[in-house]
N, C-alpha and C positions, 0 to 999 in steps of 0.2 A: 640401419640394421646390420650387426654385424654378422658375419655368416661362418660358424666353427667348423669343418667337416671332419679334425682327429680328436679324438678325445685328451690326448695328451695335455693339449691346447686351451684346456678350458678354464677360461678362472673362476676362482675360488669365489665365487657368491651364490648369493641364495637365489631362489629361482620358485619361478612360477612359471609351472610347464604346461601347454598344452603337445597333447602327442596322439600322433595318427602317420597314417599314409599320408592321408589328404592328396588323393588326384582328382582332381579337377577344381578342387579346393572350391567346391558347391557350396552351397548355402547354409547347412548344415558344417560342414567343416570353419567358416567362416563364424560361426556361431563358438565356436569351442576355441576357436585362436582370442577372438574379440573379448569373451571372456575371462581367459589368461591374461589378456598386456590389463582388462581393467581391475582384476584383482593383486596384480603386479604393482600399480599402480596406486592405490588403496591403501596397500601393504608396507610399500615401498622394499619391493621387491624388484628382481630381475624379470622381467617376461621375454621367454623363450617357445620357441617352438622346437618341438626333437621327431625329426621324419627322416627317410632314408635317400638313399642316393638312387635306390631302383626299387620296383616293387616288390616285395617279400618273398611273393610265387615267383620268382623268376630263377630265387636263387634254391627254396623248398621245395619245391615242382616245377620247372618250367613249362611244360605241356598245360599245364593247368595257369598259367599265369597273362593275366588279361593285357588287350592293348591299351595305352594310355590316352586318356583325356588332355593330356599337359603332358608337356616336356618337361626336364627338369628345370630349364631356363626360366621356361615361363610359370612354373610352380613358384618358383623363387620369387619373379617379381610377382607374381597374385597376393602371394604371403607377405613380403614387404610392404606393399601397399596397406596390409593392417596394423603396422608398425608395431612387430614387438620389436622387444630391444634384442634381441636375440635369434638364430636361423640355426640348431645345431643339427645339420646335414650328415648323419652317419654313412658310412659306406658301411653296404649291408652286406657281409660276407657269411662263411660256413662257421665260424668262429660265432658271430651275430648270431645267426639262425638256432645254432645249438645251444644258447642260453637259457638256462631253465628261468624261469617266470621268476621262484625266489629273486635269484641272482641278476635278474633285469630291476627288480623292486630297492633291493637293498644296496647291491653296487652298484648300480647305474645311477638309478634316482635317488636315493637317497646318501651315497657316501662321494661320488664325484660328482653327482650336477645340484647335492644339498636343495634337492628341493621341500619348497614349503606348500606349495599347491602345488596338485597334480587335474590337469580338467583334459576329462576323455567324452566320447560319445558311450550309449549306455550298449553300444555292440563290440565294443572296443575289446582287442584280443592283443596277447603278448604274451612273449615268453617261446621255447622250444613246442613247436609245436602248438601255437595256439594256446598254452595250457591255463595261460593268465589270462582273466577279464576284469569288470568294474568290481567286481565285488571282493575280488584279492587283491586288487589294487587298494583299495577301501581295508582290507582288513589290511596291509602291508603298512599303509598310511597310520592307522590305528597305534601299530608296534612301535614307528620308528621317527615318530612326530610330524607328519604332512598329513596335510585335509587334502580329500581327494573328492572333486567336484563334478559328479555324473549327470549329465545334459540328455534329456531323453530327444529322440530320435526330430530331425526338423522332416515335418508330411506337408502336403501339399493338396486340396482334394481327396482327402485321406489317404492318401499314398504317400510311403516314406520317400523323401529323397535321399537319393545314393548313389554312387557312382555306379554302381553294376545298371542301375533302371536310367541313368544317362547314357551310359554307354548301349544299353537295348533301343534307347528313342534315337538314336545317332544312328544307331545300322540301319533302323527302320525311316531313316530320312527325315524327322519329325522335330525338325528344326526347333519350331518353336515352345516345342515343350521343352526339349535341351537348355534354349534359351532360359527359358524359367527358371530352372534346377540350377544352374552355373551361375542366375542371375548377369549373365553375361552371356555375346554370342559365343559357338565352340569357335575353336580358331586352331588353325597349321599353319603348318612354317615349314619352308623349302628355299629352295634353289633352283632357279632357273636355268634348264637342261635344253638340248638340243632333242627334239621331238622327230617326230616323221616331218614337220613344215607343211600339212598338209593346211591348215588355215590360213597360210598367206596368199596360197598357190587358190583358195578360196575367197579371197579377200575380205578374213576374219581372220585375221591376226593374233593367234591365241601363247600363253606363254607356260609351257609346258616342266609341272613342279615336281622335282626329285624329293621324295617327299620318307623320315625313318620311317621301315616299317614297324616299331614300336609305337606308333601314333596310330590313335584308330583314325579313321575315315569315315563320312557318312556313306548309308548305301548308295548305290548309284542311282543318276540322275542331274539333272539342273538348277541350279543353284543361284540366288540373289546370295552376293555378297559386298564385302566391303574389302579392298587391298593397301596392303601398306608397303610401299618400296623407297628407300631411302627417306623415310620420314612423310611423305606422302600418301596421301591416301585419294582412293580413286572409289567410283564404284565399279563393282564386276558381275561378271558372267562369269558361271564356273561351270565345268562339266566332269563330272565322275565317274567313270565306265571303261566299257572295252569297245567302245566308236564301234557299234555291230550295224554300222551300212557301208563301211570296209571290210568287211568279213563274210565269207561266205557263211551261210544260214547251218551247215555239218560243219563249219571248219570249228577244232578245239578254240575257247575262250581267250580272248587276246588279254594281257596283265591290263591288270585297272590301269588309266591314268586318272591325273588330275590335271587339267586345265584350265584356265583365266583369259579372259577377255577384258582389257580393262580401257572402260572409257575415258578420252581425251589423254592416253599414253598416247607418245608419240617418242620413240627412239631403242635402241636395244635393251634388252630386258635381261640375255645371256648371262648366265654367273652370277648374277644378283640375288641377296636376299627376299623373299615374299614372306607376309601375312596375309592370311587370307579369314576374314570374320564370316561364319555364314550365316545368312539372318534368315532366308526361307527359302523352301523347295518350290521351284516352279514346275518341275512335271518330271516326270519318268524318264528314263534314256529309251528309245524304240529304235529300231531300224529302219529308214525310210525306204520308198522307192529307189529315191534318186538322189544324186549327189544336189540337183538344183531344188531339191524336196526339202532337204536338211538344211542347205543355203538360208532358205527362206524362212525357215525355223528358227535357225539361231540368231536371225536378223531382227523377227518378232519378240525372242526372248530377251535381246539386247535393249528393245526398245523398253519393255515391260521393266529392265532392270535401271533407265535411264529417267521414269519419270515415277519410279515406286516411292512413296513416302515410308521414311522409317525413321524414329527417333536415333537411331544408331548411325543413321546419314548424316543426319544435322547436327550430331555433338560430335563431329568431326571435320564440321563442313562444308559438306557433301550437298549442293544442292542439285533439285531435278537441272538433266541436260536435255537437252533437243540432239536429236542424230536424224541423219537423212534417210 
């Protein structure tokens, strides 16, 4: 897949486009690309995908502009894996954003990226302000020779999926409906920071994740996960919160962390890349009694994360461990 990010850069062939945001690059979005490279294909055409470098609101409202499901890295590689021939990554600036809808139809798509299919979702908005949908899209296609291909919405249970109702099941902790919608687990990416050390001083050895705040996070709570460090993968412990059995009960809210516990690591963790997959919630964050209260807790929850069966263990590897 080659990956365009300036428009200068682009050559001169015909194209079959899919276009979106696509964060979290769900099921639904996956639907609208796959479509593109097999009508690309068909056609023999070019199959492209045309999405941005940030989210839209970030640069039209930012107050109003949601956290992300996907980085852009891992946007990248999700999209690649559905092999168009094409990744054309705009940076989405003020220039961007002030394009009237015409002028996204006609000079965009059709006088430099010559496209001959255009495949959107049936929500699908463009233009200054929103002003473009499928249906000007469709009528733009009509004028200036591109069929334009409207895919109605991918539901689930009768609920549409979307990244706004993923990103709602993720605060609300609810793993495994996320799962569904992604078709994959959600997944972060960090850097291994130096923490307070209090799980060594515990003998739980946890590895403490600097984590953008452009990524949502699930709410807080304990988490079965799966970690990937230097091409490895482990299974984990994760915990998401503000550790309130160090905190006095009136003291203001400590910043979230995110931490890992990962079984059969054994060495420095410091400065390293982490993935972390999360495949289910095991229970709420509370505040214990005692320090030897929580000891014993996170030691139950290690064990729960050592002999859990999950298809996502064993296409990776991962089989059940024994721990003392």
């Amino acid at each position: 897949m080659e990956i365009v990010t300036r428009l200068d850069a682009m050559a001169d062939r015909p194209r079959a486009l899919a276009i979106g945001t696509f964060d979290g690059v769900h099921a639904g979005h996956r639907a609208t690309i796959v479509r593109a490279v097999e009508l690309a294909r068909e056609r023999g055409l070019t199959s492209a995908v045309l999405t941005f470098d940030r989210h839209p609101l970030a640069v039209v409202d930012p107050r109003r502009a949601p956290q992300l499901l996907t980085s852009r890295d891992e946007r990248v590689r999700l999209i690649g894996e559905l092999e168009p021939d094409e990744l054309i990554l705009l940076p989405f600036d003020a220039e961007l954003a002030a394009m009237s809808a015409d002028a996204f139809c006609v000079d965009l798509l059709v006088r430099l990226l010559r496209a001959r299919v255009v495949v959107v979702g049936e929500n699908s908005n463009f233009g200054s302000g929103g002003s473009g949908d499928a249906a000007s899209l469709r009528a733009c296609g009509e004028a200036h020779g591109y069929e334009t291909v409207v895919l109605r919405l991918v539901t689930e249970h009768g609920e549409t999926i979307s990244s706004t109702r993923a990103r709602s099941l993720l605060g609300a902790g609810q793993i495994e409906e996320v799962r569904r919608i992604l078709g994959r687990p959600p997944a972060v990416f960090g850097r291994v920071a130096h923490g307070e050390g209090r799980g060594r001083t515990l003998g739980v050895p946890t590895a403490n994740l600097s984590l953008s705040p452009e990524i949502m996070l699930p709410g807080s709570g304990v988490y079965v996960a799966r970690a990937l460090v230097a091409g490895t993968w482990y299974r984990a412990a994760v915990s998401v919160g503000e550790n309130p059995t160090f905190h006095a009960a009136k003291e203001p809210a400590a910043p979230a962390t995110t931490e890992a516990f990962l079984l059969g690591f054994d060495g420095d963790l410091y400065g390293r890349e982490m993935r972390l997959d999360l495949l289910h919630r095991l229970r709420s964050e509370r505040r214990f009694a005692s320090v030897d209260e929580l000891v014993a807790q996170m030691k139950r929850d290690i064990a729960t994360v050592a002999g859990l069966e999950d298809e996502a263990f064993a296409s990776v590897g991962l089989d059940a461990v024994s721990v003392a």
